[in-house]
C-alpha positions as CSV (number, residue, x, y, z in Angstrom):
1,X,0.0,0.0,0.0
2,X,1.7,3.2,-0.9
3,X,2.5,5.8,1.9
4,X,-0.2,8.4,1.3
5,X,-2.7,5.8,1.2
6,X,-2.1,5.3,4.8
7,X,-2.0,8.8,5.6
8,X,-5.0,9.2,4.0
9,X,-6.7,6.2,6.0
10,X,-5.3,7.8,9.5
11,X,-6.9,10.9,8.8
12,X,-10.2,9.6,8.5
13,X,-10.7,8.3,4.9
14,X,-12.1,4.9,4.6
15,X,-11.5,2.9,1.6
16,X,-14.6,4.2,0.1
17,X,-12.8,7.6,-0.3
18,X,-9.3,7.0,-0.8
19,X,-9.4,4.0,-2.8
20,X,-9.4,5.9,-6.1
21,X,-6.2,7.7,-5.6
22,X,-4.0,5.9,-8.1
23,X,-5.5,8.2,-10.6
24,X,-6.4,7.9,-14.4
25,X,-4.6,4.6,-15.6
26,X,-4.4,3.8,-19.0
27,X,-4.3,0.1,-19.8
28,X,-2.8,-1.8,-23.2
29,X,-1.3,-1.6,-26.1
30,X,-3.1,-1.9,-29.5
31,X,-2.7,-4.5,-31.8
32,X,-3.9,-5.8,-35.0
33,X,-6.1,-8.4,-36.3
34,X,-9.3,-9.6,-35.3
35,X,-10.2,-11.6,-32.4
36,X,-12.6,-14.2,-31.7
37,X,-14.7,-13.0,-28.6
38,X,-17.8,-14.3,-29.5
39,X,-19.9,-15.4,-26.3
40,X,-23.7,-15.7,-28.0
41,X,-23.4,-15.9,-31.5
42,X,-25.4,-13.0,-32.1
43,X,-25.0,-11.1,-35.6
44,X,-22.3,-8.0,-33.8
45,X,-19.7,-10.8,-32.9
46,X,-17.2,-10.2,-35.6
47,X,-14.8,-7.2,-35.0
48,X,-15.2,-4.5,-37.4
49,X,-13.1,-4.0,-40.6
50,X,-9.8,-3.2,-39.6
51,X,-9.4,-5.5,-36.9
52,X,-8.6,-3.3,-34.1
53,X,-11.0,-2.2,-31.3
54,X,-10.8,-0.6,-28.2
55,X,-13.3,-1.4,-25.0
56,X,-13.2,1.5,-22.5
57,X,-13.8,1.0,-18.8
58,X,-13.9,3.2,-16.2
59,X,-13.6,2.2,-12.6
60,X,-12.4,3.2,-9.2
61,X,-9.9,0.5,-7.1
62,X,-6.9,0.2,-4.2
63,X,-3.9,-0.2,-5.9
64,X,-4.6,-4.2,-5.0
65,X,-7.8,-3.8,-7.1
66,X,-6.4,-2.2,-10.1
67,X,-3.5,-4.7,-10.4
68,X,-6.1,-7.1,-10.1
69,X,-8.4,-5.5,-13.3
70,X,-4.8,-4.7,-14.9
71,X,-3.9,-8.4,-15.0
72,X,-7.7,-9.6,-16.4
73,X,-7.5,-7.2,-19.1
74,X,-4.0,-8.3,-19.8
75,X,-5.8,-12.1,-20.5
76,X,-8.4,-10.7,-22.3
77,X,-6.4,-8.7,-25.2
78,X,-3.7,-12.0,-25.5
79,X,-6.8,-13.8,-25.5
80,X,-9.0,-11.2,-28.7
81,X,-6.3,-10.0,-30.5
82,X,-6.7,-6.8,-32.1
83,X,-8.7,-5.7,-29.1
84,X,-7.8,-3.1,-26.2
85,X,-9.6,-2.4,-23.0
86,X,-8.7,1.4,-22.0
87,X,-8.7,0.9,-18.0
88,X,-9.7,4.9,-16.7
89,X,-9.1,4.7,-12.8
90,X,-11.0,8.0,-11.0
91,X,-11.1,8.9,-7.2
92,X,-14.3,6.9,-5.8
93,X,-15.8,10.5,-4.7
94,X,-16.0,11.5,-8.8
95,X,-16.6,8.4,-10.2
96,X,-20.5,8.7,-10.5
97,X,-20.7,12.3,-11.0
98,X,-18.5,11.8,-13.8
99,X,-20.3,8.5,-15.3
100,X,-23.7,10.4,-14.8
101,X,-22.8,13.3,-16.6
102,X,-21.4,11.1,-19.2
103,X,-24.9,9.5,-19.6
104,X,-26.4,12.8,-20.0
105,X,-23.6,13.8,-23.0
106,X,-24.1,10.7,-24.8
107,X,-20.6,9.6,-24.0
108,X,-20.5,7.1,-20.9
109,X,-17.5,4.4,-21.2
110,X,-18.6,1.1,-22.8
111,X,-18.6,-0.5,-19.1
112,X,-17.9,0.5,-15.7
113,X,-17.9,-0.5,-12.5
114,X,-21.1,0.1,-10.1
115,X,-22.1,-1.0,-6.7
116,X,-25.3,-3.1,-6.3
117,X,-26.8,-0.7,-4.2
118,X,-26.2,1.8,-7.0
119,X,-26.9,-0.8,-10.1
120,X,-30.9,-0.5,-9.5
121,X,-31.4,3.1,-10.3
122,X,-29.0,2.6,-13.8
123,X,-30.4,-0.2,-14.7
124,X,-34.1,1.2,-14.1
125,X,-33.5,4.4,-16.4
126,X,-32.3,2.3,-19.4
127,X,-28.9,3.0,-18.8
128,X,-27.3,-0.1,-18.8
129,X,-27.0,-3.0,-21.8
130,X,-29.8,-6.2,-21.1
131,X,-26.9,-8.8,-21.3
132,X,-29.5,-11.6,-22.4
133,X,-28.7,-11.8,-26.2
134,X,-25.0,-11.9,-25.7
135,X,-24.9,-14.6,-22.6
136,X,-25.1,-18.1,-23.0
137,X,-28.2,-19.4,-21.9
138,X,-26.8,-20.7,-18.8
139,X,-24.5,-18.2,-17.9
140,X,-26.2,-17.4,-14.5
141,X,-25.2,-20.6,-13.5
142,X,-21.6,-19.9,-12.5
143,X,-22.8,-17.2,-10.0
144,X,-24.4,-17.6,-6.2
145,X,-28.2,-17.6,-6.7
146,X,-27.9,-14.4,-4.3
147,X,-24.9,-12.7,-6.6
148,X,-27.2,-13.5,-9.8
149,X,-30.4,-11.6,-8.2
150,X,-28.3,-8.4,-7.9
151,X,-27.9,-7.9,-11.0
152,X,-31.2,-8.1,-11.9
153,X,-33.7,-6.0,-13.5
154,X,-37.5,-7.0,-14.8
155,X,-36.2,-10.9,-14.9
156,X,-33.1,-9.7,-16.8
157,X,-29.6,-9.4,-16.5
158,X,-28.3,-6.0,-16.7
159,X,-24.6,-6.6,-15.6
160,X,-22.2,-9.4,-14.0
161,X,-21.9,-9.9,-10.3
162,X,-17.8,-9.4,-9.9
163,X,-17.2,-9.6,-6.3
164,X,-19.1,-9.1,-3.1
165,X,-17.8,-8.0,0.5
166,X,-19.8,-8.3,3.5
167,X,-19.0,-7.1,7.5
168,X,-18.1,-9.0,9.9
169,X,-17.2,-7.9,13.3
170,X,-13.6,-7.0,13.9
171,X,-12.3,-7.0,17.8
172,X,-9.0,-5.5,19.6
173,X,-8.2,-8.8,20.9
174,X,-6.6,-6.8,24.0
175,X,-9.8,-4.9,24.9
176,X,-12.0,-8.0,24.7
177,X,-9.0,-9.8,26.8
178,X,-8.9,-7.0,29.8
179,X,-12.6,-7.7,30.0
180,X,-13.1,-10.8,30.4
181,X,-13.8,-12.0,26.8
182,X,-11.4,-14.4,26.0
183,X,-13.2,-16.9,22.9
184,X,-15.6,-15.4,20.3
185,X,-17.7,-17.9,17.6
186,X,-16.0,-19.7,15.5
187,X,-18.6,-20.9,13.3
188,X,-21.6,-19.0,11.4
189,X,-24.2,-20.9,13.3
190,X,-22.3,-20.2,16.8
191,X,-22.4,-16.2,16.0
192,X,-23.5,-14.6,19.5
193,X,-27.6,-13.7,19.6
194,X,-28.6,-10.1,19.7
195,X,-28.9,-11.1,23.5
196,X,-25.6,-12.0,23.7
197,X,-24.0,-9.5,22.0
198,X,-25.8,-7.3,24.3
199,X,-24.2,-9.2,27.3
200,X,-20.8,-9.2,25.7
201,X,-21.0,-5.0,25.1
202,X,-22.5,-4.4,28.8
203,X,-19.7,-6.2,29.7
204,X,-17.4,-4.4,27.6
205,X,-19.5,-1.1,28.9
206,X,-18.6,-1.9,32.5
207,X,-14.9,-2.6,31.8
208,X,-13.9,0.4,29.6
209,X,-13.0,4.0,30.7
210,X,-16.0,6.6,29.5
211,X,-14.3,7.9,26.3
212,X,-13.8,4.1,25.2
213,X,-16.8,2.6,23.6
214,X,-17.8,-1.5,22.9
215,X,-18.5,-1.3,19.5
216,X,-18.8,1.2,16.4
217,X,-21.2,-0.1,13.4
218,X,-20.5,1.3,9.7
219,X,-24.0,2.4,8.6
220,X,-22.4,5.5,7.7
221,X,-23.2,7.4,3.8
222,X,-24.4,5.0,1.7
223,X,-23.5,2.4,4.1
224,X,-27.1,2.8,5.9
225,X,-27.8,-0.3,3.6
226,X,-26.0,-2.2,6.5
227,X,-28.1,-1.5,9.2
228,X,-30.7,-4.1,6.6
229,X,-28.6,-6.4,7.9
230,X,-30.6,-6.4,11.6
231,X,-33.8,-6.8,9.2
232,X,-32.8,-9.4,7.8
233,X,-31.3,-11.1,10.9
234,X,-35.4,-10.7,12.1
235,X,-36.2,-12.1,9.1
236,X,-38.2,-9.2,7.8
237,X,-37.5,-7.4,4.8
238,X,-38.1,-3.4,3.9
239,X,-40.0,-4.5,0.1
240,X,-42.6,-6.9,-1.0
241,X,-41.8,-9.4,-3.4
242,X,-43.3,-6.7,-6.1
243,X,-40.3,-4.2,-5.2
244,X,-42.7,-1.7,-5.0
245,X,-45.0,-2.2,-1.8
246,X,-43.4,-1.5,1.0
247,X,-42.8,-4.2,3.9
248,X,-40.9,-2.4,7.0
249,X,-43.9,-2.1,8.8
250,X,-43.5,-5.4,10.6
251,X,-42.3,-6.9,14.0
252,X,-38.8,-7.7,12.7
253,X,-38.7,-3.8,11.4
254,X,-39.7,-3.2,15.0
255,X,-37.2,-5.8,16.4
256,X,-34.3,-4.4,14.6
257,X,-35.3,-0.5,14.6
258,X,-35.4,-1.2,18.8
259,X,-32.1,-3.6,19.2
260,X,-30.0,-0.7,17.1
261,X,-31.6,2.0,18.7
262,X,-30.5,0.7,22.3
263,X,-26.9,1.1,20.9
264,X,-27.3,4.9,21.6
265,X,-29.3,4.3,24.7
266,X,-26.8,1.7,26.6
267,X,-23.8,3.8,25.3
268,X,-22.5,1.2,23.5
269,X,-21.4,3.2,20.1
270,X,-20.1,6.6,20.4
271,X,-22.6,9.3,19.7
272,X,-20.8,10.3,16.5
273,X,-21.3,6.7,15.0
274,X,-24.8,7.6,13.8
275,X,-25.6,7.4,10.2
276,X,-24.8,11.1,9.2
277,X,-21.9,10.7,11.0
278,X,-18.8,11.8,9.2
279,X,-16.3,9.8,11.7
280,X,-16.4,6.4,10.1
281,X,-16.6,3.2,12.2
282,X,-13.4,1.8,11.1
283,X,-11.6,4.9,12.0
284,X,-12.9,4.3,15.4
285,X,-12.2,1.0,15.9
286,X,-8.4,2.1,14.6
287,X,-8.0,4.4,16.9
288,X,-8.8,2.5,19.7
289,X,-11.9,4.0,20.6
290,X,-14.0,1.1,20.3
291,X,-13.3,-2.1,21.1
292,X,-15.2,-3.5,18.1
293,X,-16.6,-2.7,14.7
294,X,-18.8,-4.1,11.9
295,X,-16.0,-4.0,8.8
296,X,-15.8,-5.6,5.6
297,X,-13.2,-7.9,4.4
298,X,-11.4,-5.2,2.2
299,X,-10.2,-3.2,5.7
300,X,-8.0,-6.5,6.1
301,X,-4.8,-4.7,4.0
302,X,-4.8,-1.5,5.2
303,X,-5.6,-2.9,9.2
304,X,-2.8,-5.4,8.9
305,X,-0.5,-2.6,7.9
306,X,-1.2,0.2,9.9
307,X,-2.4,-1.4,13.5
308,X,-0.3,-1.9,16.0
309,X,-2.4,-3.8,18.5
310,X,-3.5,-7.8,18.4
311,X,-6.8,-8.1,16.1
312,X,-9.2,-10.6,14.7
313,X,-12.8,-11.3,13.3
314,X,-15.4,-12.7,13.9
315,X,-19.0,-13.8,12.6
316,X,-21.9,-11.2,12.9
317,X,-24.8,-11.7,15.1
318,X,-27.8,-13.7,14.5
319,X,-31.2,-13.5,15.5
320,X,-34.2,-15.1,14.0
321,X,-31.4,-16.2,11.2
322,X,-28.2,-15.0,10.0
323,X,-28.2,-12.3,8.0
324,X,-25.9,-9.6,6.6
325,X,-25.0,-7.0,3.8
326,X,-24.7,-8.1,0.6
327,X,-21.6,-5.6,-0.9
328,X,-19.3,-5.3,-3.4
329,X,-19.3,-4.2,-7.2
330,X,-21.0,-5.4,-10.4
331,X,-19.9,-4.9,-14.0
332,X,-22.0,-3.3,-16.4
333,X,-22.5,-1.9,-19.9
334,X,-23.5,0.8,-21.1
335,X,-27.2,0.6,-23.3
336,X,-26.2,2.5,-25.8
337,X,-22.4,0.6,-26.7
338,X,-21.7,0.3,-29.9
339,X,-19.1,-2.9,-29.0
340,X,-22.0,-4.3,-26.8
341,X,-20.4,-8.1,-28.0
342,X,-17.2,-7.1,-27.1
343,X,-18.3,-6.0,-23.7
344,X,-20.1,-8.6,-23.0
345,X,-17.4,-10.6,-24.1
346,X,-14.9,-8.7,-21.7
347,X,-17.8,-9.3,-18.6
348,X,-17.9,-12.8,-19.2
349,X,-13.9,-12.7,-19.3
350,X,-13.7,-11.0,-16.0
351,X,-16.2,-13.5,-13.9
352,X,-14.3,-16.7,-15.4
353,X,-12.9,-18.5,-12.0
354,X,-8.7,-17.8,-12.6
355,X,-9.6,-14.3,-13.1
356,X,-11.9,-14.0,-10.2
357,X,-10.0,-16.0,-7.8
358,X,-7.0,-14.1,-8.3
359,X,-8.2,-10.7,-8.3
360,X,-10.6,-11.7,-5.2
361,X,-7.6,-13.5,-3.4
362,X,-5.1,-10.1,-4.2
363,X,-7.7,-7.2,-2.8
364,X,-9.4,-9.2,-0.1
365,X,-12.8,-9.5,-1.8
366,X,-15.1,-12.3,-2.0
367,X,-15.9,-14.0,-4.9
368,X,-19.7,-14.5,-6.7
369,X,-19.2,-17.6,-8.3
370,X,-20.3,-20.4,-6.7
371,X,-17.6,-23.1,-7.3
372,X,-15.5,-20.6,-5.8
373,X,-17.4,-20.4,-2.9
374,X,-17.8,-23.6,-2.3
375,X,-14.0,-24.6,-2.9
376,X,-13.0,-21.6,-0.5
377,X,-10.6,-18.6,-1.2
378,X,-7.3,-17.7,0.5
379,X,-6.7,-14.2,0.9
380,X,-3.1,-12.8,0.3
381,X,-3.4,-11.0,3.3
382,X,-4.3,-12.8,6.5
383,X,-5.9,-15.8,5.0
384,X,-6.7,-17.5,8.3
385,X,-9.9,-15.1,7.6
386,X,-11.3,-16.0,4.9
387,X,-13.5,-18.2,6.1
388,X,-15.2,-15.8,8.5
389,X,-15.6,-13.1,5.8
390,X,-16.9,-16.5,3.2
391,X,-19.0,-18.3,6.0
392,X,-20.6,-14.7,6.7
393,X,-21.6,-13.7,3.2
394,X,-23.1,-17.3,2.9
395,X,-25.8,-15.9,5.7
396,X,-27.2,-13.6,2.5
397,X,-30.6,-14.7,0.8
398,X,-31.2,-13.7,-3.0
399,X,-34.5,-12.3,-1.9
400,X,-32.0,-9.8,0.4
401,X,-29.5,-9.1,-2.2
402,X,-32.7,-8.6,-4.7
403,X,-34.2,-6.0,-2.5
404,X,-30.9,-4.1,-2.3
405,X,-30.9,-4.2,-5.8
406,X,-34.3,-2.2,-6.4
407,X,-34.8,0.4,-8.8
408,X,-35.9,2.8,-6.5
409,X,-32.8,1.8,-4.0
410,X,-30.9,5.5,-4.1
411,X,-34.5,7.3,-3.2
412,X,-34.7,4.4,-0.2
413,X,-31.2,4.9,0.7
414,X,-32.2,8.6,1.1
415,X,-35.2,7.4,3.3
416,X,-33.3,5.2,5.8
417,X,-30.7,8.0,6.2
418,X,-32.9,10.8,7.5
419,X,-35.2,8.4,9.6
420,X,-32.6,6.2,11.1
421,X,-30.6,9.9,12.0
422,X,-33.5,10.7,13.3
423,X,-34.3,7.4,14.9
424,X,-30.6,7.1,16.8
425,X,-29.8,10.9,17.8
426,X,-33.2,13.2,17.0
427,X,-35.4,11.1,19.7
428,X,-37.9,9.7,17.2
429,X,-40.0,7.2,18.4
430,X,-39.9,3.4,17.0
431,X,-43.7,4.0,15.5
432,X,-42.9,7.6,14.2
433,X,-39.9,6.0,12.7
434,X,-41.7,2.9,11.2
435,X,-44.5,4.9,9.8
436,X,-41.7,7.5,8.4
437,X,-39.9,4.6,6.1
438,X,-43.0,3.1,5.1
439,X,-44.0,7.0,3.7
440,X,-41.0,7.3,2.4
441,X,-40.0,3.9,0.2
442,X,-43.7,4.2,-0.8
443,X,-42.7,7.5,-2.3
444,X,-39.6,6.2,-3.6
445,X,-40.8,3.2,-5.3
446,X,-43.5,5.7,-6.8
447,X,-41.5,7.6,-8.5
């Protein structure tokens, strides 16, 4: 990791803002001839005359990440000859400012890079390429039923399901050590209950001086998508099965709307870890200020690099079920491609298992195909955790990565900010709060 990355991370960037800062990268050379990257048969498989093409993507990526895409493009062009993917690496913070306003001009990059929260709203405005008549039939197949649903849209596929990341909890093995804590789960269905994770933060509470808190979750930004992990955990869910009618009037709404509110109440987090919050968890929980933190697998670099106390993971907490976030990037094209083959071609390339192993393996993300799953993944970094971050993502259903992957997610992601802010630090009751979503994701499926 270079130097100013880390500087960058101490003084209160998380990855989602610093992990662009390699700049605009340019990727291959051109060469001649034609190449054979055919996935469908359809009528725009052969090249142009001329032979030579060139794909452009534009993405955002840790220096792991982009060595990672720089090495699958690498495969691809030996692979199609006469073909060059452009890679265009931007800061995460312009990255969809720039690719919206690109939309607008009639100029977006044949495919980019888009998080499934985000894919929804692209792919519901007609933005994005329906993959269906370049894919094999059975292409779906290679991917987690849960990774396939998110990139849905209307029964179609409107992109490729790269990688997913999912949080775990991360512990300063010293802290839970001075307090008693001295074993954690070890297994997915051995995760503490909500009751015990209470027990293990009063604990924690009781054993810590005031300006030292148990835990810090990272609902912060766009993150508020992971406090749908406590839904889910209660088995509820914040959509019907249309995607439209809203469903977070429930108990399990109730259940998890009270068991994150007590956070506040039992000072368990800090008051600044609330969802507007612009002190991020992780920077917390690096700082020593809490002795625990929801994280996702791609703070294992950067931790294992810049911490200098004892630290490990372990599995989120259960409660009617498992449950967690389902994060991570898709792939997707651009509707109005003129190389649509070709990027569907380079997609398809990308997702293959050598590819996605190693670039999974290099930036500590988790793969979406299945065999990989199921064979297991070693991360460069710290591998012994791999199958905390892999067990964990397991406890995501496709109807919770579906929901996630709504049309109407950005106008719900806007919802769950203000109410939950409202919910943790404004006073707003559980009921107000309820009947405030339910408004609101009715408005924002509406639209």
């Amino acid at each position: 990791m270079l130097n100013s990355d880390i500087t960058a991370l101490r003084a209160g960037l998380d990855r989602r803002r610093f992990l662009g800062l390699a700049g605009a990268v340019a990727g291959g050379t051109l060469l001649a001839g034609c190449g054979g990257f055919s996935t469908s048969g359809s009528s725009d498989a052969t090249p142009t005359s001329g032979g030579a093409q060139t794909l452009s993507f534009t993405t955002w990526g840790t220096e792991a990440e982009l060595t990672g895409f720089r090495a699958a493009i690498a495969r691809f062009e030996q692979a199609n000859t006469g073909v060059t993917v452009a890679l265009n690496a931007v800061p995460y913070e312009q990255m969809f400012t720039n690719i919206d306003a690109q939309l607008q001009a009639g100029n977006p990059p044949d495919v980019f890079r888009v998080p499934y929260y985000t894919f929804g709203g692209y792919a519901g405005r007609g933005q994005l390429l329906d993959l269906t008549p370049h894919l094999e039939a059975n292409f779906g197949d290679r991917f987690t039923p849960q990774a396939w649903a998110a990139v849905q849209n209307g029964g179609k596929p409107f992109g490729v399901p790269h990688h997913t990341d999912t949080s775990v909890i991360l512990y300063n093995k010293d802290a839970l050590d001075s307090a008693g804590i001295t074993s954690v789960p070890t297994a997915l269905d051995q995760a503490w209950t909500w009751d015990e994770l209470g027990q293990v933060a009063t604990t924690l509470r009781a054993a810590l001086p005031a300006d030292k808190y148990p835990m810090a979750y990272n609902w912060q930004g766009n993150g508020v998508t992971r406090w749908l992990s406590l839904l889910f955990q209660s088995d509820g869910r914040f959509l019907a099965d249309d995607l439209i009618t809203p469903a977070i009037d429930s108990d399990a709404g109730r259940a998890a709307l009270d068991f994150s509110k007590s956070f506040f109440t039992q000072n368990w987090v800090p008051a600044n870890n609330s969802v507007k919050s612009t002190t991020y968890a992780s920077d917390t929980w690096y700082s020593q200020t809490a002795a625990m933190t929801w994280g996702g697998a791609f703070l294992i670099p950067d931790a294992t690099s810049t911490l200098d106390f004892t630290w490990g993971a372990t599995f989120a907490p259960r409660n009617a079920r498992a449950g967690s976030d389902f994060g991570g990037n898709a792939l997707v094209a651009t509707a109005a491609t003129p190389r649509a083959e070709l990027a569907a071609a380079f997609l398809s390339s990308l997702t293959e298992a050598d590819p996605m192993r190693d670039f999974c393996a290099g930036a500590s993300l988790l793969p979406t195909r299945g065999d990989l799953v199921e064979s297991g993944i070693e991360f460069a970094v710290r591998p012994e955790l791999s199958p905390v971050f892999v067990g964990q993502a397991s406890a995501v259903q496709a109807q919770d990565a579906g929901q996630v992957a709504s049309p109407s997610m950005p106008g719900i992601i806007t919802v769950l900010k203000d109410q939950l802010e409202n919910a943790f630090v404004g006073g707003q009751s559980t009921d107000d709060t309820i009947a405030a979503l339910t408004a609101g994701i009715a408005a924002a499926t509406a639209r």
